[in-house]
Structures are given as C-alpha cells and as structure tokens.
C-alpha positions as MATLAB code, in Angstrom:
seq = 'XXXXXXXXXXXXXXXXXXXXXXXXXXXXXXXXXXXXXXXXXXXXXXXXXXXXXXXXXXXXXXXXXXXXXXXXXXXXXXXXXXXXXXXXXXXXXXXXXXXXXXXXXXXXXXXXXXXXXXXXXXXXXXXXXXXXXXXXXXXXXXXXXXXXXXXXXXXXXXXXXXXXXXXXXXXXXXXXXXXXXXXXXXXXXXXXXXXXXXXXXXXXXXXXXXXXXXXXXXXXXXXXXXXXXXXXXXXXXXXXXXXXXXXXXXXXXXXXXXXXXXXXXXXXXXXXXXXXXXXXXXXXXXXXXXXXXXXXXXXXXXXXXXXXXXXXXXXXXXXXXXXXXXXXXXXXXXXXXXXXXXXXXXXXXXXXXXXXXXXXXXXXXXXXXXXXXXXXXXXXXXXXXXXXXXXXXXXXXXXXXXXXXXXXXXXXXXXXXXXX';
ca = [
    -112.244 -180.491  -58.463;
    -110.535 -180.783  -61.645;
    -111.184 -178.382  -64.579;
    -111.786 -181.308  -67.070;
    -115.037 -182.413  -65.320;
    -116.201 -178.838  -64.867;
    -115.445 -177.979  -68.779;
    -115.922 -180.641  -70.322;
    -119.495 -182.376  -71.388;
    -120.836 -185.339  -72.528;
    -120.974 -184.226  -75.999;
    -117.590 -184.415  -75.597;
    -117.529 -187.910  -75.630;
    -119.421 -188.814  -78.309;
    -117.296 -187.708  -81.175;
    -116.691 -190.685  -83.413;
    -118.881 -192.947  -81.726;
    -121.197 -194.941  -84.126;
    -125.618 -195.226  -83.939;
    -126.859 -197.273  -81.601;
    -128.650 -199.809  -83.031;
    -130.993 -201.513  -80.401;
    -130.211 -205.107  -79.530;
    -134.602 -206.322  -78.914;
    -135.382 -208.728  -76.197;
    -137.463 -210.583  -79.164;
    -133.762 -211.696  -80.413;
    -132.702 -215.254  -80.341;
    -129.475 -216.420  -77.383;
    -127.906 -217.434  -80.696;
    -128.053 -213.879  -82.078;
    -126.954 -212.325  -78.339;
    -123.731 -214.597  -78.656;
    -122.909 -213.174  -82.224;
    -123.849 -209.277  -81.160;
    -121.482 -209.598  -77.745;
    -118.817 -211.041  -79.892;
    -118.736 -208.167  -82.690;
    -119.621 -205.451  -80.204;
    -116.378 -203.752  -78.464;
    -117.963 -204.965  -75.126;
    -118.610 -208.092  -73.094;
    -122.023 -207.205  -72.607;
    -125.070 -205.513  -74.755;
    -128.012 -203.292  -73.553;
    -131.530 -204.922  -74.563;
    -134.670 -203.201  -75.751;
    -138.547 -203.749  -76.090;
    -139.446 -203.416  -79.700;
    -141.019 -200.065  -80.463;
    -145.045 -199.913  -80.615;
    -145.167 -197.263  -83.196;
    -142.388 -197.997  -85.760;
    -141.787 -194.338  -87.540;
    -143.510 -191.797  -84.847;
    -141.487 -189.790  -83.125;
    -140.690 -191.040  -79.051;
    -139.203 -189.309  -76.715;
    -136.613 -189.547  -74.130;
    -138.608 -190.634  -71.300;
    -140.590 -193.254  -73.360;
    -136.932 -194.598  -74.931;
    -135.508 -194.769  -71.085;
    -138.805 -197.460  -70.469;
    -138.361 -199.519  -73.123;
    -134.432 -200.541  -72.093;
    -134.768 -203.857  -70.253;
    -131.343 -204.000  -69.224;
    -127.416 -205.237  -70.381;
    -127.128 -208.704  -71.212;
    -123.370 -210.394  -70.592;
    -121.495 -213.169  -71.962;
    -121.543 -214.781  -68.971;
    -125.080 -214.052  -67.952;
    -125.599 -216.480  -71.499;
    -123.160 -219.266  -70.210;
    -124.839 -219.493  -66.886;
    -128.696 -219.722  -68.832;
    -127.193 -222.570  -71.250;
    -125.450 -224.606  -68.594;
    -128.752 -225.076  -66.920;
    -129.394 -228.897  -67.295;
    -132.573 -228.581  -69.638;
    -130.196 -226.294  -71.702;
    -127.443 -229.015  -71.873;
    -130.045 -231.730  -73.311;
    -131.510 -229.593  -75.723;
    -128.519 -226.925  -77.154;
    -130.511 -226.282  -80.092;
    -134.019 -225.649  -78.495;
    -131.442 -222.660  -75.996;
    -129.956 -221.684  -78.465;
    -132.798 -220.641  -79.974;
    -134.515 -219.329  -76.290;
    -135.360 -215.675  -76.601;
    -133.014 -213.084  -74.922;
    -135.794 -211.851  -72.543;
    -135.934 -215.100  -71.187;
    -131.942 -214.259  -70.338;
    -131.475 -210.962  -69.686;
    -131.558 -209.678  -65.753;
    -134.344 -206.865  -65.997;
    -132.440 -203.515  -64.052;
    -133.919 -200.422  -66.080;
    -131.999 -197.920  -63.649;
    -128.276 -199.192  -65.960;
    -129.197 -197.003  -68.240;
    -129.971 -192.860  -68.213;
    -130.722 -190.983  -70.988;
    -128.953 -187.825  -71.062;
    -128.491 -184.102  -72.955;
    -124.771 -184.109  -75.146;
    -125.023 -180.420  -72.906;
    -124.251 -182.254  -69.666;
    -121.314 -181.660  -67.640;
    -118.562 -184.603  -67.098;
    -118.892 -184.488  -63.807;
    -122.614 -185.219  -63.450;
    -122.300 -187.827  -65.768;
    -119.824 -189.146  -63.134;
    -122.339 -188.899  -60.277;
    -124.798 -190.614  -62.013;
    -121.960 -194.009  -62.937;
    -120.535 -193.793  -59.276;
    -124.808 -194.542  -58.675;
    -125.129 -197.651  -60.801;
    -125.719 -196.319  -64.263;
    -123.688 -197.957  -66.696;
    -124.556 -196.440  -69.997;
    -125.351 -193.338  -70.729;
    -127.851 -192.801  -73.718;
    -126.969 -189.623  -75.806;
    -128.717 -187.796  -78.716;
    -126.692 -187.337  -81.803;
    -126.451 -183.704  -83.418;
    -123.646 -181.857  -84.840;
    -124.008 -179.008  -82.953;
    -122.353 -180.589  -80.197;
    -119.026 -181.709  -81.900;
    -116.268 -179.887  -80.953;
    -114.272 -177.929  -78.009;
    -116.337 -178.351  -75.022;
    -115.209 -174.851  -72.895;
    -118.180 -172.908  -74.492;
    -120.331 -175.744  -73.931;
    -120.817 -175.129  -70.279;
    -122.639 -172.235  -70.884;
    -125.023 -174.334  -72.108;
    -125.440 -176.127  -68.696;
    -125.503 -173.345  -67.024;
    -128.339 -171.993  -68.811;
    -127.973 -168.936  -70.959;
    -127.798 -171.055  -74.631;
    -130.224 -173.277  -73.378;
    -133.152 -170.827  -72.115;
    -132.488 -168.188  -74.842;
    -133.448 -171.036  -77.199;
    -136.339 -171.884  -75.366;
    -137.973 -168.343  -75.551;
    -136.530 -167.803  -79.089;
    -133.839 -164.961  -77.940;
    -130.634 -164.474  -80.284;
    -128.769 -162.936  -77.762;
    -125.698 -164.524  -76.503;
    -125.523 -167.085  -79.170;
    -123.171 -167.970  -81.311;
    -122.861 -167.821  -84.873;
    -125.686 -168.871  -86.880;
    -122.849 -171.587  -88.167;
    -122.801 -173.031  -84.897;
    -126.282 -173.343  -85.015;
    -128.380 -176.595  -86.301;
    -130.974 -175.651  -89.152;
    -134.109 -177.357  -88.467;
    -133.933 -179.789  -90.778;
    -130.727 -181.365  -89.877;
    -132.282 -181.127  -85.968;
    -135.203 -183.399  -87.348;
    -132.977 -185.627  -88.857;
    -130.865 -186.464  -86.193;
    -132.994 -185.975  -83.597;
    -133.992 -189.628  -83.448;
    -130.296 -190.716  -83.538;
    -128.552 -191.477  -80.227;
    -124.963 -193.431  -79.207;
    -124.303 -195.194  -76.323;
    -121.329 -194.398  -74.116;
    -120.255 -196.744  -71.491;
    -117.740 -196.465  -68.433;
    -114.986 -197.340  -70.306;
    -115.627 -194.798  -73.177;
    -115.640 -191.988  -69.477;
    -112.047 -194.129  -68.608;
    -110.681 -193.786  -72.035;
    -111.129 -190.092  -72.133;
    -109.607 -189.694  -68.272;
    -106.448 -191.187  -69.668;
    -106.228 -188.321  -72.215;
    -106.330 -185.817  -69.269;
    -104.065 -187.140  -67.104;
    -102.289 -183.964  -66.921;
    -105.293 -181.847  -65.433;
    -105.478 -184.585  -63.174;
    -102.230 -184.469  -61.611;
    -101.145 -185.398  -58.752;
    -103.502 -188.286  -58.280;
    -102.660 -190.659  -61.394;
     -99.635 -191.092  -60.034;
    -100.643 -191.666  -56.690;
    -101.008 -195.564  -55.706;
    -104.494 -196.895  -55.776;
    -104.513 -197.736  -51.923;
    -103.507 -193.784  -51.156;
    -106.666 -192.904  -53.038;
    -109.293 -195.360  -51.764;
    -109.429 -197.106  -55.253;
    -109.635 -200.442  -54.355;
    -112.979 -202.406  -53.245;
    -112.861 -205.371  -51.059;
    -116.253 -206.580  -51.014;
    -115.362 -208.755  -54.408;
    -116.896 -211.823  -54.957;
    -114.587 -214.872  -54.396;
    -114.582 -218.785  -54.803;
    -112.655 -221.820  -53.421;
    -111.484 -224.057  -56.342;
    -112.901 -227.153  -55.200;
    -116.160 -226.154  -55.344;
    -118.392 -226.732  -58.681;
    -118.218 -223.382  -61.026;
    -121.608 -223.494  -61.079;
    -121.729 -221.848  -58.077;
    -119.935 -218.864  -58.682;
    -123.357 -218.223  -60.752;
    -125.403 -218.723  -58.205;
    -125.346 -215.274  -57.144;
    -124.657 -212.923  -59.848;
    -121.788 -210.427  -59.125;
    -123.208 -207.089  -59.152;
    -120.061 -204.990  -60.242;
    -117.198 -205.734  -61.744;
    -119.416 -208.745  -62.949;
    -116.664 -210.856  -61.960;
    -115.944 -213.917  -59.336;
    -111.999 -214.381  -58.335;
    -111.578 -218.296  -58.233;
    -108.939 -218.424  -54.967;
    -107.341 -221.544  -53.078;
    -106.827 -220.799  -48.803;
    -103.643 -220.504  -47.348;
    -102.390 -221.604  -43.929;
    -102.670 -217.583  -42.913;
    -105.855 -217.703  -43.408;
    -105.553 -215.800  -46.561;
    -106.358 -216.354  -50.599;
    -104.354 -216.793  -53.485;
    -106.232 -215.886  -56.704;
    -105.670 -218.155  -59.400;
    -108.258 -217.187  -61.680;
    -111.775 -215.522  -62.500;
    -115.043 -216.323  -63.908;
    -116.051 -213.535  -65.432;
    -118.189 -211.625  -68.777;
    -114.512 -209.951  -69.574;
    -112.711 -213.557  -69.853;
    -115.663 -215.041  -71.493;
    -116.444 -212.407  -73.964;
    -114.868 -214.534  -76.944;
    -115.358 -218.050  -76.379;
    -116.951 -220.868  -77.270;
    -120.467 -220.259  -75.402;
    -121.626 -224.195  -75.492;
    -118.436 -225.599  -74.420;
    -117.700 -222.530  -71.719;
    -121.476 -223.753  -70.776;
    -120.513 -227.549  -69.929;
    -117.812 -226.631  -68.546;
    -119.549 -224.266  -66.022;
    -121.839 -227.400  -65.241;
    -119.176 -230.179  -65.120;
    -116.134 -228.635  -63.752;
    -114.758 -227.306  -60.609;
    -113.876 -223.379  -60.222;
    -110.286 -224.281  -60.935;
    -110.753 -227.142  -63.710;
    -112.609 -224.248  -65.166;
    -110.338 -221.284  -65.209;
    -106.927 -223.402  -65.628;
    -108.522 -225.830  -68.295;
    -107.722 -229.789  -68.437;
    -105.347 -230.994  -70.186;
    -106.441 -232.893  -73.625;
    -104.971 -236.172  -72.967;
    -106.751 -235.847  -68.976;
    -110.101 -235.108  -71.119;
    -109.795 -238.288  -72.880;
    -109.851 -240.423  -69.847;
    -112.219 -238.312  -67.286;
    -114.618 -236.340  -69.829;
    -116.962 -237.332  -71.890;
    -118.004 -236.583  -75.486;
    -119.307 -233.524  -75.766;
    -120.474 -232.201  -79.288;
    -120.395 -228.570  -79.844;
    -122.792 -227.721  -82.680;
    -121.071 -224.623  -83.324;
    -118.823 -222.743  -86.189;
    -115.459 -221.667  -84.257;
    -112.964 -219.246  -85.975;
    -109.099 -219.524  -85.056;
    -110.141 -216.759  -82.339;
    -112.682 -219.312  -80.377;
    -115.770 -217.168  -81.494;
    -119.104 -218.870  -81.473;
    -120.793 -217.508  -84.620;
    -123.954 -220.254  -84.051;
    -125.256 -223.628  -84.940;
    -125.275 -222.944  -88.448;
    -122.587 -225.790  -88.383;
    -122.592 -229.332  -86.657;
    -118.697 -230.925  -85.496;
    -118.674 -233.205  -82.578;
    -115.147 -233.470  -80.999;
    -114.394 -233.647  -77.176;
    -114.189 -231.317  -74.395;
    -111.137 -229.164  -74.482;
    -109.708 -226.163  -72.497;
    -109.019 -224.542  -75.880;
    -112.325 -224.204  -76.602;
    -113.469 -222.032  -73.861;
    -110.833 -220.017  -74.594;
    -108.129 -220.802  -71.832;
    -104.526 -222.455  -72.624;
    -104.422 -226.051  -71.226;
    -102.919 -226.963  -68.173;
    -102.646 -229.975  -65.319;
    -105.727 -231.388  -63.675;
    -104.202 -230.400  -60.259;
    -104.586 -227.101  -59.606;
    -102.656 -226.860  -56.068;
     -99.294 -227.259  -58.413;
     -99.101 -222.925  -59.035;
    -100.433 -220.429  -60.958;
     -97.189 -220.015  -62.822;
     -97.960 -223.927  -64.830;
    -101.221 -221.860  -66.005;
    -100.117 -218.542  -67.438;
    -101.806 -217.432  -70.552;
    -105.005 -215.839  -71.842;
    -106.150 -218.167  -68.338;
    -104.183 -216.059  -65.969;
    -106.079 -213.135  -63.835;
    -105.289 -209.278  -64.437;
    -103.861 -208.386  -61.405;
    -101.987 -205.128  -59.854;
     -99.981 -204.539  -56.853;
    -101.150 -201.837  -53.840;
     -98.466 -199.653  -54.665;
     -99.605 -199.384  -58.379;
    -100.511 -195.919  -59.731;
    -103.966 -195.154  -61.294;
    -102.789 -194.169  -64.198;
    -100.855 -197.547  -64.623;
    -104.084 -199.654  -63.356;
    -106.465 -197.254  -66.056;
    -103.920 -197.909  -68.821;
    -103.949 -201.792  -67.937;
    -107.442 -202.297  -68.138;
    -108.300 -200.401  -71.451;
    -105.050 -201.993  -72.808;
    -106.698 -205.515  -72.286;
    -110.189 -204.653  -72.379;
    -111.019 -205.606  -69.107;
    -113.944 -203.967  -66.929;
    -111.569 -205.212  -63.206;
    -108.023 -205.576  -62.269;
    -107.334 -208.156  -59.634;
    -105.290 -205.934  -56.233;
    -102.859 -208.283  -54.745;
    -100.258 -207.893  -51.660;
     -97.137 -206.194  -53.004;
     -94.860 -208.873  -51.316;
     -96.832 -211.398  -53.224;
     -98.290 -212.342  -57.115;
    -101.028 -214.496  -55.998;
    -102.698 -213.198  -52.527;
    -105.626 -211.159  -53.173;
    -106.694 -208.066  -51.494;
    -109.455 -206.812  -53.217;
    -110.228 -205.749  -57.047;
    -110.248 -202.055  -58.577;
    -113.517 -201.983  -61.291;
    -114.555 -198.758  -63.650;
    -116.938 -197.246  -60.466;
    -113.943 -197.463  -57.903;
    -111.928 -195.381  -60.603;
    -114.557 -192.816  -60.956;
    -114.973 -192.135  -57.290;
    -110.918 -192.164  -56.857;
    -110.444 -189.366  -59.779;
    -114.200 -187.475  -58.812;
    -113.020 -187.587  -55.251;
    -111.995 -184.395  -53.825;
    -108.121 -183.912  -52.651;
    -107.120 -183.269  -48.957;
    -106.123 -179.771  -48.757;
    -102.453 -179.043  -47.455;
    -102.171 -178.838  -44.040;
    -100.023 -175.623  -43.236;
     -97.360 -175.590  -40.200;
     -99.627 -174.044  -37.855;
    -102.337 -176.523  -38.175;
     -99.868 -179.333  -38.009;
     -98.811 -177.761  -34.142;
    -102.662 -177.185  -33.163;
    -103.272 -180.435  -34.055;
    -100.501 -182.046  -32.246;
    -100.660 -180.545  -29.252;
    -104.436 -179.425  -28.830;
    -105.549 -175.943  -29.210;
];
C-alpha cells in the first residue's frame, strides 16, 4: 500500500475548500438549475431544513437530514415529462424533493482525523461525498496526523491528559472549537482524484501502467442504440458514472460510441430546451444536434422562457424569448440529421471523452479533471469509435487502492512451471 493513503488524512483535503452551504429540498427546480450551474459540479447534495434553527446538531442527526445529490440530468429527465412540457412554468417552479432520487447512504459524515485510505473504502462502497467538520487544527502536514487515528491524540483528549500532545499552538482554544464546530465542507471524488494526481510519485509504478493492466476499466456501462427515443436512456437511471453511451451496431456485432447522455455534458445547458429535446428526439438527434435549417422544416416552435448567457446557462424564467429549437441551445455544435454519416461531421463540445486500452492512469486522471468530467469513454486501440467499456472516479480508486502483485522471484517462476 502506498505511504500517501497511510499518512495522509482527510483533513488533508480540505484545505481551501469553502462552507457548505446546504442546498434544502424546499428549493424551487428553477433554483436547482442555477445552484448546479455555479457549483464546480454537475450535481448538488440536498437537505431537509433544520427543525431547530440555532441549537447545536450533531453528526448523526446532520447524516439524516441529507436526502441525496440531485444532477443536471436527473432535472432534464423530471421536465421532459409531458405534464412538464405543457406547463414549463408550473416545473419550473416544482419543488426539488419532488426531483431528487432519495439514497441517504451518498453521503458519510466523517472526522478531518481520518486516514486517506478509509476514506477510499468507504467511495469504492457508494459514498460519494464525504461531509467534514471545519477547524484549524487540522490544516497542515498530515504525517503527525495519523497519530491521531491511531489513538494517542485522540484518547488523551478524551480523558483530559497533556501528555503526548503537541504544542499548546497546535491546539484549538475553546472558543474557536465552538465556533467552527458547526462548520463543515464537502469533498467529493474528484476533490480524492485531484489530490492523487499530486502524488503520483508515491504512486509509482502504477500511473504509468495502462488502465487495462490495472483492472481500471468497467464494462457493465450503460449503452443506447441511436434510433431509439432519448427518452429512454432515462428510463433507468445510470447508477455510476451517471452516464448512458449513445452507440450505433456494427456488422461484428460490436458498438461504435458516438455520444453520451449524461449530468457531465449537461451540466451547462439550456435545461428547457435539453428537456424537449430528451422528449422529441432520438439518442443520436440528441447528442449530435440538428442542423438549424433541418429544424425549420421538421421541428416545431418551441419557446424557451429562459435568460441564456453566451455560455448556454439557464439562469431561469425571469425572462420570456420564443425562438425555435436549436442544437446550440442544449449546448452541442450542430450537425446533419443523419447520424450513420461519422462521428468525425460531429466533433465539438458534442463529441464523447474517450481513451484508448493502452492509456496510462495518470493520462486518463489528468483527462478527466482537465475537462471536468466524472467518466472517460475506453475504446479499442485499433479504433476511435468502438467502445469497450468506460473508466469512472470508483474504478480509479479501486485501481490506485488496489494492492500490487508482488515479484515473482526465479525460483517460483520454475516451481510454478513445472509443478513442485
């Protein structure tokens, strides 16, 4: 096992990270779509409103009141419902906890004391954010730290001993403990991938090992034919990545991706039009987009009441400007009709992250953070467009968590070739 999980903590982590401030289920769709486009994410966790605004809770009561993460595309799929469509202003204005999927178990609340590498058990089990409490005496070099997890700072506290502590400087007066007890940050899987990519060093060899050597890549993704309506890629949520690869079959019996519906792509869009679009279109119309003089002649009007900056970012209906349908403004380039032509007519902000099987980790790591993306798309190396499988934050953290082969030496390479 590498060092950095075993001396490193979660406090670690949380070093320049802002509050959390809690996103309630009482919240308006309209309100969710403004949140998911200023947070860093494509997706927010959602919270019951406190019962007793001012008095003190603690950690176990906080973990019960998280409802669950709500994602941009988890809002598409609620307003392209028909009754949605007919009424935009009446969904818009649909509480989030009539959205959000309920999972409580995506988020664990957790001690800035504990170790990397638990926090890594508990993501490779579902959890997706990790809830930490805010207090300066965790900021800094994490070595010393774990002595706190293993017990000796932690239990001499508890029974009030000053013996094996560290300087009183180190140590939070009880006022500023009060004060920041209450405080927490939120770290997510890709905060845990951003830090990996700092450490590559103590991780060596297996960055630059290929992500099919290390058992990186999942093939149980979620996958849809192109002719079928994109409504039915929502049919059954993805569970994780939250992502469906839109593919057309081959003679061989195999699939080339040409795109994905997914929270990542959608994160910045226009949520109304994305939403028609999900209803109307096929999987491919969708994620190659129709071309604006095609619209004209097979689309109807469609009037977005929304306010959409130069970056395609729904900020609500405080605004009202009917125009048509448009690939532009679910955030995809334009392209033909026909999507059988190739992906290469198509490539844009439209065009699926993909990798090959040879590709390192470090190079598949570095190409998700570097476009934000929760997935990368694995496709044959002696082809762009046939998909193998897809590499998502969990499959990382049970590549780098996993432990390495040990060498075999020359005299257990003879036993086991010719018996023993």
């Amino acid at each position: 096992m590498a060092s950095v999980f075993l001396y490193h903590v979660v406090g670690d982590l949380t070093v320049g990270k802002p509050e959390l401030v809690e996103f309630l289920e009482t919240e308006t769709v309209e309100s969710a779509i403004r949140a998911i486009g200023e947070s860093t994410e494509c997706s927010i966790p959602v919270w019951r409103k406190r019962q007793h605004v001012g008095v003190m809770e603690n950690g176990e009561i906080r973990q019960q009141r998280f409802v669950g993460i709500l994602t941009s595309l988890d809002i598409i799929a609620f307003l392209a419902k028909s009754e949605c469509l007919e009424n935009q202003e009446k969904a818009m204005k649909t509480p989030v906890s009539e959205v959000v999927v309920p999972n409580n178990s995506l988020l664990k609340q957790v001690d800035p004391a504990t170790r990397l590498i638990d926090a890594l058990e508990m993501m490779k089990q579902g959890v997706r954010r990790l809830l930490v409490p805010k207090s300066k005496v965790w900021k800094g070099m994490s070595k010393r730290f774990s002595i706190l997890y293993n017990g000796k700072w932690l239990k001499n506290i508890e029974t009030g001993s000053s013996n094996n502590l560290p300087s009183s400087s180190n140590r939070p007066s009880s006022s500023s403990t009060n004060s920041m007890r209450d405080k927490f940050c939120c770290l997510s899987r890709e905060d845990v991938i951003r830090f990996l990519i700092g450490c590559l060093g103590a991780l060596a060899p297996l960055p630059l090992s290929s992500i099919a050597s290390v058992g990186a890549i999942n093939q149980q993704y979620n996958s849809i034919e192109a002719s079928l309506p994109a409504i039915v890629a929502t049919r059954k949520p993805p569970s994780d990545p939250y992502a469906v690869a839109v593919v057309e079959p081959t003679p061989d019996g195999k699939h080339k991706i040409i795109g994905e519906i997914s929270a990542s792509k959608l994160w910045k869009c226009d949520y109304l039009a994305a939403a028609w679009a999900l209803a109307n279109l096929s999987a491919g119309q969708f994620v190659m987009g129709v071309e604006d003089n095609v619209t004209s002649r097979l689309l109807p009007d469609f009037p977005v009441n929304s306010s959409v900056r130069d970056d395609n970012v729904a900020n609500g209906v405080s605004s009202t400007r009917p125009r048509k349908f448009s690939s532009r403004s679910i955030g995809f380039n334009p392209g033909s009709s026909s999507f059988g032509i190739g992906r290469n007519m198509y490539r844009g902000r439209s065009a699926p992250l993909t990798c090959k099987l040879t590709s390192s980790l470090a190079a598949v790591m570095a190409q998700m953070l570097s476009h934000r993306a929760t997935h990368v798309w694995v496709t044959e190396d002696e082809s762009d467009d046939v998909l193998v499988g897809v590499v998502g934050y969990a499959d990382i953290l049970s590549a780098v968590t996993k432990p390495l082969p040990a060498p075999m030496t020359p005299g257990s390479q003879s036993n086991e070739a010719f018996g023993d």
